[in-house]
C-alpha positions in Angstrom: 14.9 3.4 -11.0 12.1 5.1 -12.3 9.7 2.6 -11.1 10.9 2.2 -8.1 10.2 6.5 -7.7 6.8 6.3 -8.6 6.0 3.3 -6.2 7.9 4.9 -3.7 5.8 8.1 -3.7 2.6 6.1 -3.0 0.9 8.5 -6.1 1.2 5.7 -8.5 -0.7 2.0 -9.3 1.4 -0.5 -10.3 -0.7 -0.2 -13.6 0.0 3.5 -14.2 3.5 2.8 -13.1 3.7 0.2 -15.8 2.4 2.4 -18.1 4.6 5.3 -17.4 7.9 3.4 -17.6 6.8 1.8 -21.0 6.0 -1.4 -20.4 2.1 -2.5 -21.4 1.6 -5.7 -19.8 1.6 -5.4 -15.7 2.2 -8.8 -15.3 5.5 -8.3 -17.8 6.3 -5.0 -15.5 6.6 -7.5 -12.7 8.1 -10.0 -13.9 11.2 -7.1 -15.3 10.7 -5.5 -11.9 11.5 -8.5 -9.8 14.4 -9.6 -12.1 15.6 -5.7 -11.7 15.4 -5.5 -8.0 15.6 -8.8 -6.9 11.5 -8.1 -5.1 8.2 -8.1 -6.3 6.8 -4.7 -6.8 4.4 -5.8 -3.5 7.9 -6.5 -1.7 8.8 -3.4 -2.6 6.0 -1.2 -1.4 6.2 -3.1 1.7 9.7 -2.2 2.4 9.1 1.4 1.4 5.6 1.8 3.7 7.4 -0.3 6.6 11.1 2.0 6.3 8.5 5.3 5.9 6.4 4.3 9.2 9.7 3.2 11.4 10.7 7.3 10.7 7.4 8.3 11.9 7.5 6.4 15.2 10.7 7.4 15.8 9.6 11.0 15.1 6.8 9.8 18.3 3.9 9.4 15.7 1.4 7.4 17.3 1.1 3.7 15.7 -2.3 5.0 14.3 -0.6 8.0 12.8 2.0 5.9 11.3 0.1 3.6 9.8 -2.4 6.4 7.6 1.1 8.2 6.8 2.8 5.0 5.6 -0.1 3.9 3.2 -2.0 1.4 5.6 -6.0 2.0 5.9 -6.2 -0.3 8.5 -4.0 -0.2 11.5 -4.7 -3.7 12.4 -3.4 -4.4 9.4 -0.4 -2.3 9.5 0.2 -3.6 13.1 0.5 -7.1 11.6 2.6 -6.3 8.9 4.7 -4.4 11.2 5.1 -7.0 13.4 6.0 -9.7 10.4 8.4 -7.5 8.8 10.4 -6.7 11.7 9.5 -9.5 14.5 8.1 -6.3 17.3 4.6 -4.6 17.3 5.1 -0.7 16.3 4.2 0.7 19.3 6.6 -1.2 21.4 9.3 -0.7 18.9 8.6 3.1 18.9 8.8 3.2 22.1 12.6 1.4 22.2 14.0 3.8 19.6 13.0 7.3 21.4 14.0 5.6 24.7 17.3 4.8 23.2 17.3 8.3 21.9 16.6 9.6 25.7 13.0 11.2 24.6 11.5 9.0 27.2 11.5 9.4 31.2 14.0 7.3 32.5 11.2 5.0 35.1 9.5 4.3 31.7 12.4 2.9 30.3 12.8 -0.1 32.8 9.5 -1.2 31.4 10.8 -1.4 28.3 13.5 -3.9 29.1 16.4 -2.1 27.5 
């Protein structure tokens, strides 16, 4: 669980992360980790970045925006990760959630296909 809070946080390498929960060897911290949680620590911080960027688009952050605040340096690269992980680009799927919520005008919804 511990782990899992300092990957979360974004503060912490796995190395340090490693360290901190007592293990020595990262590769063993791994291996414990994925028998643990059933991911790899990579998995994991996926998960977390992807879960953390979804709130920020629904909160009508840009996909730029999103991407810094979720970890990614690269918004291409957040964009394709986005896009593997939940099978829509970000922007579009921002879009879809505050229409759904009624933050957008209702002539922009039709061009969303809702």
């Amino acid at each position: 669980v511990m782990a899992k809070e300092l990957l979360a946080e974004g503060k912490s390498s796995v190395t340090h992360t490693c360290m901190t929960c007592g293990f020595g060897n990262p590769s063993y911290f791994s291996r414990v980790f994925k028998e643990k949680t059933g991911q790899t620590v990579q998995e994991y911080l996926i998960s977390v970045r992807m879960e953390a960027a979804k709130q920020q688009l629904v909160r009508g952050a840009s996909v730029n925006e999103a991407a810094k605040l979720s970890g990614y340096e690269d918004v291409c690269n957040f964009s394709k990760m986005f896009k593997r992980t939940f099978g829509i680009s970000p922007g579009y799927w921002g879009a879809k959630k505050r229409a759904e919520k009624g933050e957008i005008e209702d002539g922009k919804k039709e061009d969303l296909q809702l």
